[in-house]
NUFI-833759 format. One record per residue (C-alpha): residue number from 1; z, y, x. Coordinates in pm, whole numbers. Each point is the difference from the previous one (the first is absolute). Layout:
  seq       Z       Y       X
  NUM       Z       Y       X
...
//
This chain:
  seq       Z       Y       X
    1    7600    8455    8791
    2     360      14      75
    3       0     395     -67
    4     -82     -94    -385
    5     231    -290     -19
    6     348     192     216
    7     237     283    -213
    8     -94     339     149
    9     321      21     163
   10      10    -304     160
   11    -333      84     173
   12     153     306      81
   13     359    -218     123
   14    -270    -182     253
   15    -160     294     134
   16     369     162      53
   17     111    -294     189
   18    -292     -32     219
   19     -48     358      77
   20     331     181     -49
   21    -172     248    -308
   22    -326     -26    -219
   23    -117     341     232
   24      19    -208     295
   25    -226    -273    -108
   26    -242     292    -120
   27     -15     110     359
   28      19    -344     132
   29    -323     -59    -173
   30    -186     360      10
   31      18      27    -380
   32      90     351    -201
   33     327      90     -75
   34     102    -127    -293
   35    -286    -240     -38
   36     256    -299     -67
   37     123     226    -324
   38    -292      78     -87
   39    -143    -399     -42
   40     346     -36    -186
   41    -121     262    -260
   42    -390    -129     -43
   43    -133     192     194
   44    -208    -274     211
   45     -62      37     321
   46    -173    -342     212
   47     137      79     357
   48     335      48    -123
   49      26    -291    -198
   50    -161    -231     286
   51     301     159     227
   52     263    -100    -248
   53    -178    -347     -55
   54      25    -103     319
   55     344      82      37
   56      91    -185    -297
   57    -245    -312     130
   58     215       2     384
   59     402      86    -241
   60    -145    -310    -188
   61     -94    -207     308
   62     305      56     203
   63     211     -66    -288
   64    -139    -354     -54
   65     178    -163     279
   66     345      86    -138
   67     223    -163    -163
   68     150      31    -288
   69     375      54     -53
   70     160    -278    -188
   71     176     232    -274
   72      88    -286    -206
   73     237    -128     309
   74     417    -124    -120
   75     189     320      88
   76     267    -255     137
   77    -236      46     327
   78     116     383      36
   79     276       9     255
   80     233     242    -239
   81     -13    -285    -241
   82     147    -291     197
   83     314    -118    -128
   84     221      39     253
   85     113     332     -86
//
């Protein structure tokens, strides 16, 4: 499960970014407050974790398609380092 494999705030970064605050996606999905802290202590709870899986499984699946930066790139290509200054 992507839950079990992800760093707790990075589950939480995804959940921000899709729904503005981890309270929103708890009313986006009819779960308690605080339901999303409470998985993160333990405390399991099957519906919540389901919600947050399936978020993770459609972050993970939208993410495929791009593509990745070339960071490794000659940093003559950066306009501020041509050499006609």
């Amino acid at each position: 499960m992507l839950l079990d494999e992800m760093h707790k705030e990075d589950v939480k970064a995804v959940l921000r970014k899709k729904f503005g605050s981890l309270a929103a996606f708890e009313r986006a999905e009819a779960l308690a407050a605080q339901s999303v802290s409470e998985v993160f202590r333990g405390r399991p709870s099957r519906r919540t974790r389901d919600a947050i899986e399936r978020v993770l499984r459609e972050n993970a699946e939208a993410t495929e398609s791009i593509v990745p930066v070339d960071t490794q790139a000659s940093p003559a290509f950066h306009r501020q380092n041509s050499q006609g200054r």
